[in-house]
C-alpha positions as CSV (number, residue, x, y, z in Angstrom):
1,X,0.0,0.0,0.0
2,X,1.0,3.2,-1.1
3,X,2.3,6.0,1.8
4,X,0.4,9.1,1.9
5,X,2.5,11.6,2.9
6,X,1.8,15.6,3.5
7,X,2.7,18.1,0.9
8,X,6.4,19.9,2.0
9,X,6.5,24.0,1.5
10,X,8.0,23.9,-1.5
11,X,5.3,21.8,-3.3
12,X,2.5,24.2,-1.8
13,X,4.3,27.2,-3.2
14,X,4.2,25.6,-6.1
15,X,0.7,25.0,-6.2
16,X,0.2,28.3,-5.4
17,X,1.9,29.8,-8.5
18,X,0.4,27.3,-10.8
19,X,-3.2,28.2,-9.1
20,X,-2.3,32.2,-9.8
21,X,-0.6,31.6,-13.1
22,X,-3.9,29.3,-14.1
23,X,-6.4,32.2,-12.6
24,X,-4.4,34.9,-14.3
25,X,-4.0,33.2,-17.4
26,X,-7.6,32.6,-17.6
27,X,-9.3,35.7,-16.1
28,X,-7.2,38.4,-17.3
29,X,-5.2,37.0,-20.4
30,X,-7.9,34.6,-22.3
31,X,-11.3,35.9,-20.5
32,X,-12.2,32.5,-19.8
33,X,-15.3,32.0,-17.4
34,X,-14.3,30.7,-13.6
35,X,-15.6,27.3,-13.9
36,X,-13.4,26.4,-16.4
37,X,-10.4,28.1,-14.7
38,X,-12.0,25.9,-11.3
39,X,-11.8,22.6,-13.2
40,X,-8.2,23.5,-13.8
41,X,-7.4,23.7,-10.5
42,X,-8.8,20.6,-10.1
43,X,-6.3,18.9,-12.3
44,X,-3.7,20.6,-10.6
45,X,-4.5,19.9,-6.7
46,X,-5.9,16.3,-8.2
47,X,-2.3,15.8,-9.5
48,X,-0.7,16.9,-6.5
49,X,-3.1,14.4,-4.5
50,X,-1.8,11.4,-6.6
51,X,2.2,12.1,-6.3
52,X,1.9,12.3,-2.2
53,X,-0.1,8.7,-2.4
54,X,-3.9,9.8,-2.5
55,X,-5.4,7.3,-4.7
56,X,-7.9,8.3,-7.1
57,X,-10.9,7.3,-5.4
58,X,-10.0,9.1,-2.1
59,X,-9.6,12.5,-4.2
60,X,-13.2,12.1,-5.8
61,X,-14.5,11.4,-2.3
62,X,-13.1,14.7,-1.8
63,X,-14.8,16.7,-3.8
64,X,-18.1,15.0,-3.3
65,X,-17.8,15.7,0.3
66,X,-16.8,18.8,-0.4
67,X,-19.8,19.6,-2.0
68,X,-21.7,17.9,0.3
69,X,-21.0,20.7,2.6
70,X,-22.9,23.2,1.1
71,X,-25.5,21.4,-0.6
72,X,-28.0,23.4,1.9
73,X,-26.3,26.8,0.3
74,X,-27.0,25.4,-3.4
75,X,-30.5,25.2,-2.2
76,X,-30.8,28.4,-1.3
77,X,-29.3,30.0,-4.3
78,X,-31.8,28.7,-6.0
79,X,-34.7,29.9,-4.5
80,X,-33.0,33.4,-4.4
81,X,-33.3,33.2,-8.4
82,X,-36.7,33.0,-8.0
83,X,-37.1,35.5,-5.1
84,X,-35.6,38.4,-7.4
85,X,-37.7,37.6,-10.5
86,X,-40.6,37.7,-8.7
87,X,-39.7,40.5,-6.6
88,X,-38.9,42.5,-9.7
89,X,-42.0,41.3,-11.7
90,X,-44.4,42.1,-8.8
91,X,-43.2,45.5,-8.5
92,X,-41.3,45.0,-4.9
93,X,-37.6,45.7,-6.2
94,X,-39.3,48.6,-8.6
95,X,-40.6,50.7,-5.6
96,X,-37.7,50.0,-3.7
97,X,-35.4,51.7,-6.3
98,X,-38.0,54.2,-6.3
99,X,-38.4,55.2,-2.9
100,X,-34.8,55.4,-2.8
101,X,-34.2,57.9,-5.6
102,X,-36.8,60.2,-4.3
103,X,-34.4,60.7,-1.4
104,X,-31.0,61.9,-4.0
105,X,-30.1,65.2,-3.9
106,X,-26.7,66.3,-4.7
107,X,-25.5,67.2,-1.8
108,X,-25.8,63.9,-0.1
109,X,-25.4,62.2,-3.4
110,X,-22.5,60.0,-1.9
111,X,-24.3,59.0,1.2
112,X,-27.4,58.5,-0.7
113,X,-25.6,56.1,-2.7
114,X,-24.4,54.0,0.2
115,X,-27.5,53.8,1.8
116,X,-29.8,53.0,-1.4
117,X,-27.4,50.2,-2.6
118,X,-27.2,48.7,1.1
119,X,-30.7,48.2,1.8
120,X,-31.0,46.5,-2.5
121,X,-29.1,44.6,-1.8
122,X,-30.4,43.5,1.6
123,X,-34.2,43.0,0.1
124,X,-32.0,40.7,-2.8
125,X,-29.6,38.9,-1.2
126,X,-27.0,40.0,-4.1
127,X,-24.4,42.8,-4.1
128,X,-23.3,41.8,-8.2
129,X,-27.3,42.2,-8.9
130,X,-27.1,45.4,-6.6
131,X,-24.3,46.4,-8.9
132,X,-25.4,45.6,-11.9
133,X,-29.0,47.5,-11.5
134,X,-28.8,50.3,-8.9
135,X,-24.8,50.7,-9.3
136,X,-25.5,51.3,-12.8
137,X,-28.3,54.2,-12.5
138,X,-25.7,55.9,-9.6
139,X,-22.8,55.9,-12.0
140,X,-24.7,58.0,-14.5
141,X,-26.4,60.1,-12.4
142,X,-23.1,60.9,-9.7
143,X,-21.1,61.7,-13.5
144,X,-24.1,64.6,-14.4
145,X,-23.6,65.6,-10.4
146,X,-19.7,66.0,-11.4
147,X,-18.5,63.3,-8.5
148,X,-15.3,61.5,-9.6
149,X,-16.6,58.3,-11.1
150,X,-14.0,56.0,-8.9
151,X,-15.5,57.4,-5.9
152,X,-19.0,56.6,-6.9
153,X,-17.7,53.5,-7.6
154,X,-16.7,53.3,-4.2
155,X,-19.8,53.9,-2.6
156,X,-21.8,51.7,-4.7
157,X,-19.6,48.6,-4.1
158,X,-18.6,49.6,-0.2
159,X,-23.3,49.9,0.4
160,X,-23.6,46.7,-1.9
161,X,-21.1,44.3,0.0
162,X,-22.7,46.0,3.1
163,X,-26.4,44.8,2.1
164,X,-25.0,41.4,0.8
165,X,-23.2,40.3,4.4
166,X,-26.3,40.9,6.4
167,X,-28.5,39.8,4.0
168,X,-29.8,36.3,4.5
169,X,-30.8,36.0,1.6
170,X,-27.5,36.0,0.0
171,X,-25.3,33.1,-1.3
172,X,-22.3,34.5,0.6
173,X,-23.7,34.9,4.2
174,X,-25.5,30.9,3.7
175,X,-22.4,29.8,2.6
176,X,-20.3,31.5,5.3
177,X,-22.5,30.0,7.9
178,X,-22.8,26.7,6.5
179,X,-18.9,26.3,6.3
180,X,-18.6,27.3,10.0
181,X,-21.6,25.3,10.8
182,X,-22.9,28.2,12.3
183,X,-27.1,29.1,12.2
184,X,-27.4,31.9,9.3
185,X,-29.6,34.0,11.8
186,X,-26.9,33.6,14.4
187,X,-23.8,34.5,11.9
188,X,-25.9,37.9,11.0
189,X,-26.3,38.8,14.3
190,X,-22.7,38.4,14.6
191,X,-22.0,40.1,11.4
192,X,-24.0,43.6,13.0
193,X,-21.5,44.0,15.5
194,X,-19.2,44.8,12.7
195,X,-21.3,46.3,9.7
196,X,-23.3,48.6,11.6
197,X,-20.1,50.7,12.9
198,X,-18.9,50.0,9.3
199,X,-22.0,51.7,8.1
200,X,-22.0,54.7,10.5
201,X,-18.3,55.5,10.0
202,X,-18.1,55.2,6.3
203,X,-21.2,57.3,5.9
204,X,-19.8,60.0,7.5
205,X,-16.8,60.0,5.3
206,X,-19.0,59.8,2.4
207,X,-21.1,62.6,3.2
208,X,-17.5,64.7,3.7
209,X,-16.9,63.9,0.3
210,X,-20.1,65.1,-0.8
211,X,-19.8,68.1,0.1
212,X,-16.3,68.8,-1.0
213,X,-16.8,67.1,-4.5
214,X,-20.3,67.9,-5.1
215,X,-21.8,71.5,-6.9
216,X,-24.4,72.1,-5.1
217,X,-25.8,74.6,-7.0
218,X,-26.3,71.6,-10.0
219,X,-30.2,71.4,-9.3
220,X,-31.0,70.9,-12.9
221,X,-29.1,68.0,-12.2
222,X,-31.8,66.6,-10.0
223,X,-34.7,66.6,-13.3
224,X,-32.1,62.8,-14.1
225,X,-33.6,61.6,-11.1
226,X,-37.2,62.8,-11.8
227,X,-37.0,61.1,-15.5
228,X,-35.6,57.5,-14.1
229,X,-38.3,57.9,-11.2
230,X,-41.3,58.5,-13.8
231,X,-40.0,55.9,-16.4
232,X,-40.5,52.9,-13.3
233,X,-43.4,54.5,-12.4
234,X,-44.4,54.6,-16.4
235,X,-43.5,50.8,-16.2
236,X,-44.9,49.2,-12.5
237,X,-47.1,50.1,-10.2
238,X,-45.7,51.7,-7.4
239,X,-46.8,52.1,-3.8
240,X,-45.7,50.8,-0.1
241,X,-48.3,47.9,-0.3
242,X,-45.0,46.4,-2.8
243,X,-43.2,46.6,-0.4
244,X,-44.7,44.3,2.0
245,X,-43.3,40.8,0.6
246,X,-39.8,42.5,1.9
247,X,-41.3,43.2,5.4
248,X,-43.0,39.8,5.7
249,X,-39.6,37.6,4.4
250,X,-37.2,40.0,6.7
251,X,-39.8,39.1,10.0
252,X,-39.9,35.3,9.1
253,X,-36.0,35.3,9.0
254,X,-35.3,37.4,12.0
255,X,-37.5,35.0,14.0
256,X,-35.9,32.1,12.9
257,X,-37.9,30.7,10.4
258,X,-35.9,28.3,8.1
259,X,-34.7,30.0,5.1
260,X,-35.5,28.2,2.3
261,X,-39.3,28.1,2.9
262,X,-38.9,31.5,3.5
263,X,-37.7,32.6,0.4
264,X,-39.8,30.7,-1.4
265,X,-43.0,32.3,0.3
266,X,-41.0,35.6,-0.5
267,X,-40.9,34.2,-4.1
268,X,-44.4,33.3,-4.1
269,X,-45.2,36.4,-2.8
270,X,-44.3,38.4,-6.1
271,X,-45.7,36.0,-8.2
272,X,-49.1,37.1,-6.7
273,X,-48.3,40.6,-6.8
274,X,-47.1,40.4,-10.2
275,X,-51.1,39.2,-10.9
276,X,-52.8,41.1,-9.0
277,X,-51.1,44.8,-9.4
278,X,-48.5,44.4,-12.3
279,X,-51.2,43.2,-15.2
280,X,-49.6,39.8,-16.0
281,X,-50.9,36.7,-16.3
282,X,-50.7,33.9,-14.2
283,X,-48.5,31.9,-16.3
284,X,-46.4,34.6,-17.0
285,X,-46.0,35.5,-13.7
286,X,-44.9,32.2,-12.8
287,X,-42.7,32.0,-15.5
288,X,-40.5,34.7,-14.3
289,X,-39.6,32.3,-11.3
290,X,-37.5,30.6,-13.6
291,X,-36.9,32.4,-16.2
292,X,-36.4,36.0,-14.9
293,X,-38.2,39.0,-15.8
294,X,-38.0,40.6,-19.1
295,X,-38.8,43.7,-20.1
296,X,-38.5,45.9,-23.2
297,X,-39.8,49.7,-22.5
298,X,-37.2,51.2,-24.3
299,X,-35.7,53.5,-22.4
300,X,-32.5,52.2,-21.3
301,X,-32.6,52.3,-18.0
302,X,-35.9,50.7,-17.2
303,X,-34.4,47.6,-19.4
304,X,-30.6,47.4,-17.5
305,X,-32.3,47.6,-14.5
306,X,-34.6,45.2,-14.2
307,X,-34.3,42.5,-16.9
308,X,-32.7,40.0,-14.9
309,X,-33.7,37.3,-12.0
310,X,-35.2,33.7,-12.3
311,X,-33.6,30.6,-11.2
312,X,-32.1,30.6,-14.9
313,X,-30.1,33.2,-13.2
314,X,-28.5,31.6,-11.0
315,X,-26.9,28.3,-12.8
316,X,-23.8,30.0,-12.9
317,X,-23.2,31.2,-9.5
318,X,-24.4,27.0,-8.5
319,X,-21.8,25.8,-10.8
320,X,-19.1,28.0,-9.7
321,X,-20.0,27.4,-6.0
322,X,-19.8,23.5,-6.7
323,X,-16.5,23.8,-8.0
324,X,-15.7,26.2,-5.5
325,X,-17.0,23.8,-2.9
326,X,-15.5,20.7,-4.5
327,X,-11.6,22.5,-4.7
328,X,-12.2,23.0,-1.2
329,X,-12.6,19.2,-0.6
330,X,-9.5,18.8,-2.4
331,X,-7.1,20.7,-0.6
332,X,-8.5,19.7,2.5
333,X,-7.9,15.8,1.3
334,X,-4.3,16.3,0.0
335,X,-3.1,18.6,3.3
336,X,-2.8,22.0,1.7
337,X,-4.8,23.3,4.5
338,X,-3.2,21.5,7.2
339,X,-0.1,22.6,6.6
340,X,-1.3,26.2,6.5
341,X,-3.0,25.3,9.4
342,X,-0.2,24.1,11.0
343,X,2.0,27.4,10.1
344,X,-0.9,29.9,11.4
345,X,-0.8,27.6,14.6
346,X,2.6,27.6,15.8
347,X,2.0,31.9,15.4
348,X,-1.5,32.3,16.7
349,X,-1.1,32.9,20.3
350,X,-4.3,35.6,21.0
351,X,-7.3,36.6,19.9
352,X,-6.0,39.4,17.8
353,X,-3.5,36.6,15.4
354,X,-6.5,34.4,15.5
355,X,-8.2,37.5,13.8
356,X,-5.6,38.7,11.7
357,X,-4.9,35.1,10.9
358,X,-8.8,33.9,9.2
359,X,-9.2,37.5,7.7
360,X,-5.0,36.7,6.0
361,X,-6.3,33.1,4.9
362,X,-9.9,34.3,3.3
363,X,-8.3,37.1,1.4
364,X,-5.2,34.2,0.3
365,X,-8.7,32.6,-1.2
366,X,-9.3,36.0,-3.3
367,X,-5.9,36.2,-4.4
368,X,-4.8,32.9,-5.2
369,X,-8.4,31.5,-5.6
370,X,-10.1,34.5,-7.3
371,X,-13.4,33.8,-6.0
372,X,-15.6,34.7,-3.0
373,X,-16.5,31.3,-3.0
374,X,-12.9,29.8,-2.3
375,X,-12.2,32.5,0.2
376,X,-15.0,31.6,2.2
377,X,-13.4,27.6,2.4
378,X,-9.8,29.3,3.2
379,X,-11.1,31.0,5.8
380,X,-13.2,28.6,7.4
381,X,-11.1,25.0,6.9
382,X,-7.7,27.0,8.0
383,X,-8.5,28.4,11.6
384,X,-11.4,26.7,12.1
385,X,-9.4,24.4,15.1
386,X,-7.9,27.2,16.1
387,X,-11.2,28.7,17.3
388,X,-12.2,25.7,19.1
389,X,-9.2,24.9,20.5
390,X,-8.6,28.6,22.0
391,X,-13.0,28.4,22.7
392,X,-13.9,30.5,21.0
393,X,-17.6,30.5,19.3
394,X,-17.7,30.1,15.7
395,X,-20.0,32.6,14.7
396,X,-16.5,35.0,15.2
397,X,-14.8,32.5,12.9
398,X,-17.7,33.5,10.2
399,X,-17.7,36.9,11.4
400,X,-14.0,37.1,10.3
401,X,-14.3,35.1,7.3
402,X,-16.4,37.3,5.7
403,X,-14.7,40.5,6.5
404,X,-11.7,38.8,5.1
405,X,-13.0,37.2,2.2
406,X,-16.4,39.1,1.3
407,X,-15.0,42.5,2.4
408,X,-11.8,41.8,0.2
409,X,-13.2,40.1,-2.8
410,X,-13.4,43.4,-5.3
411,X,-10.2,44.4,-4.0
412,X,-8.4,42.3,-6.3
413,X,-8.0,42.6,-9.9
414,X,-8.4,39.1,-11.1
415,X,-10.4,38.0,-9.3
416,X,-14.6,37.5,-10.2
417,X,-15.6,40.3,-8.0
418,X,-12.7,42.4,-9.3
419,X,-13.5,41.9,-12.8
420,X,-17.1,42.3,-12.0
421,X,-17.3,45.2,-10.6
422,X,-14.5,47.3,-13.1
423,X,-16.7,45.4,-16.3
424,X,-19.9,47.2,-14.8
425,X,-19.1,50.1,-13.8
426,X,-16.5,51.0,-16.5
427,X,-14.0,51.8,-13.6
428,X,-10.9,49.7,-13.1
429,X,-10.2,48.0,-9.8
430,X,-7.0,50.1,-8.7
431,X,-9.2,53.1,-9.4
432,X,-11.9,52.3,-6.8
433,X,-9.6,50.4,-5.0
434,X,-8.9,53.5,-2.2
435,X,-12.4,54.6,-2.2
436,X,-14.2,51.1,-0.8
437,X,-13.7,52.7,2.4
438,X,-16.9,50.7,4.2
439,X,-14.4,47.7,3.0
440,X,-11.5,48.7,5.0
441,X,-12.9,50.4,7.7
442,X,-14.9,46.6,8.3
443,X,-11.6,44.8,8.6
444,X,-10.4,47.1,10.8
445,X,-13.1,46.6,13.4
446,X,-12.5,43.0,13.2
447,X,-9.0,43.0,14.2
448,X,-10.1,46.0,17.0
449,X,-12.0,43.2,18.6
450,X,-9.6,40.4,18.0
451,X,-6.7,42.4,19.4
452,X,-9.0,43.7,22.1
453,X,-11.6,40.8,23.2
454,X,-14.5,42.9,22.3
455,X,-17.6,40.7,21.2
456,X,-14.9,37.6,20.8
457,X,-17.3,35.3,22.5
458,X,-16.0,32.1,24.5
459,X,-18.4,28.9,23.3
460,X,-19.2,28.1,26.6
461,X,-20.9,31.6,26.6
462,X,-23.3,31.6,23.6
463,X,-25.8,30.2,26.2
464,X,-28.2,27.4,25.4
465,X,-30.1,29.1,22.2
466,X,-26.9,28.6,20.2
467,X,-26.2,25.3,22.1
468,X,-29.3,23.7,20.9
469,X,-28.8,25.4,17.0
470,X,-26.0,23.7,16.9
471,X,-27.0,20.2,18.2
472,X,-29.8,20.7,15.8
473,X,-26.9,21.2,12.8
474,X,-24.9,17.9,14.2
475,X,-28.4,16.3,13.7
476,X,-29.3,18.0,10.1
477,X,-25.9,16.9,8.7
478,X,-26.4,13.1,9.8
């Protein structure tokens, strides 16, 4: 029988440049999509698997267990699809974009811009769909303010990746949760001791920088606003009665309701409203579920907007996170991760290295992995013993992951929230780079607490509530 042995240093760094060269190669030379870049790393790490004395079998057991992991998280990617065409054919996403541009003004452009994109992409669950729709509208309408486009930039993607992390709705906070086997509702609640002093402190600096960049004599300015607001309202029926699918899904979820039948009454939801106050027909309306919502008015930005949505939508994201899920397996089979384990061990010591350690190895996933999705598994398979062994609850090991994979994600170039985001809004990474100022100023709460014990929460402390959410994981994944 064949020795399995653990990879040495050299042979990760190895990997390591093949994974970058491969992403590079991919992303930025040849444009190739992620999955295929994925499957690539496969091949590599699979490769690796067989020379240290894995046989085959045990490497495809790998991946299927890898997967395995956040089958739950595919699930509810799914039904998100469906929540946002139906949200957007009943009208629901429409008069929250609405609502929200009635607040613009020039002066508080910026801020307005933070705020507006946060709470899309909270009611979605998406900050790329936040991005792609609101980001868009903001980008035209901050140029005619005369802001500097990289800093709208900024304050679209800083509210966006604010909205998606407390969102549970979103494929990032599931999947965050579900790697640290941590309760979604539990991980958001976490997630608020960070986001909301995120929110507060970037706000401010965005309003500073309203007022210093904007003219606020530009009122004509404001008649943009007044032509994107009549051109939805021209197009769906707007009122706060839209608005209650949003209030009812939110409630459900705060009180602990499972998520997936919760999206999907969400879902259902704006099928019915789609009938009873948009003018479509039944089938139509639940049509959109899978398909999306299509729309052709016209004017342009009625049909970037909201043309999108549908489980259709969403076969992309599920195949990247498989592979994404499935790499994971890999390098947990061949060792990669305990090695890295090993070296963050011998350094953590505190709370503040523990920190500084999870945020390092999510953003590692970024970098090397260029996807969210493999940041997510760096984070969570590297430190994870760490936490436990220091006692430490692990809703601040998904805490941290997301600040230092989420948070990070657009921050590099290659990556698929990097290329995203520049694509989109037509402004290149390194150029918003220095205005995602929610981004940084999130990361550096994290380590605050880790360096200074605040809301680091011992295990034995998260009292019985979480005690019995996580015996009722234990019993879920059996």
């Amino acid at each position: 029988m064949k020795t399995v042995r653990l990879p040495n240093k050299t042979e990760i760094v190895l990997i390591i440049i093949l994974f970058l060269a491969i992403m590079y190669v991919s992303l930025a030379v040849f444009e190739l999509p992620i999955q295929l870049a994925l499957l690539a790393a496969w091949v590599v790490v699979g490769l690796l698997g067989l020379r240290l004395g894995h046989t085959y079998d045990a490497i495809q057991g790998s991946i299927v267990k890898g997967i395995n992991q956040g089958v739950e998280a595919l699930l509810v990617i799914i039904f998100v699809g469906a929540l946002i065409g139906g949200w957007i054919a009943g009208g629901v996403v429409p008069t929250l974009i609405y609502y929200g541009l009635d607040i613009l003004h020039p002066s508080i452009f910026l801020f307005a811009t933070l705020i507006i994109c946060a709470l899309t992409a909270i009611a979605t669950g998406t900050s790329w769909g936040t991005v792609g729709t609101v980001g868009i509208a903001m980008m035209g309408i901050g140029q005619s303010f005369g802001v500097p486009m990289p800093l709208v930039a900024g304050a679209i993607i800083s509210g966006a990746y604010f909205g998606d992390k407390l969102s549970p709705l979103s494929d990032s906070t599931v999947m965050a949760a579900s790697l640290a086997k941590v309760e979604i509702i539990t991980h958001v609640r976490s997630m608020l001791y960070i986001s909301v002093p995120a929110l507060v402190i970037s706000s401010v600096l965005y309003l500073g920088a309203g007022f210093l960049f904007l003219d606020k004599t530009g009122e004509a300015d404001i008649g943009i606003v007044a032509t994107n607001m009549a051109a939805i309202q021209e197009n769906f029926q707007i009122g706060w009665y839209m608005l209650i699918p949003i209030v009812l899904v939110l409630v459900l979820l705060a009180n602990r309701f499972p998520a997936i039948p919760t999206i999907a009454i969400g879902a259902l939801l704006g099928m019915i409203w789609a009938y009873l106050f948009q003018g479509m027909d039944l089938v139509s309306a639940t049509t959109v579920l899978y398909e999306g919502y299509t729309i052709e008015s016209g004017t342009p930005f009625i049909d970037t907007l909201f043309n999108r949505g549908g489980i259709v939508s969403m076969l992309g994201v599920i195949v990247v996170m498989i592979l994404a899920l499935g790499f994971g397996g890999l390098m947990e089979q061949i060792g990669i991760l305990e090695v890295m384990r090993a070296s963050f061990s011998n350094w953590i010591n505190n709370t503040g290295r523990l920190t500084v350690a999870t945020i390092v190895s999510a953003f590692l996933g970024n970098f090397f992995g260029s996807a969210g999705y493999v940041s997510l598994i760096t984070g969570t398979k590297v430190t994870e013993k760490n936490y436990d062994e220091m006692g430490i609850d692990r809703k601040v090991l998904s805490r941290n992951t997301e600040s230092g994979g989420i948070l990070t994600a657009p921050m590099v170039p290659w990556s698929d929230n990097g290329i995203y985001m520049a694509t989109v809004l037509g402004v290149s990474t390194m150029s918003y780079l220095p205005f995602l100022w929610l981004n940084f100023v999130g990361i550096g709460i994290a380590i605050f607490y880790g360096y200074t014990g605040r809301f680091m929460w011992k295990a034995e402390d998260a009292g019985e509530e979480i005690e019995r959410e996580e015996e009722e994981l234990v019993y879920e994944s059996h």
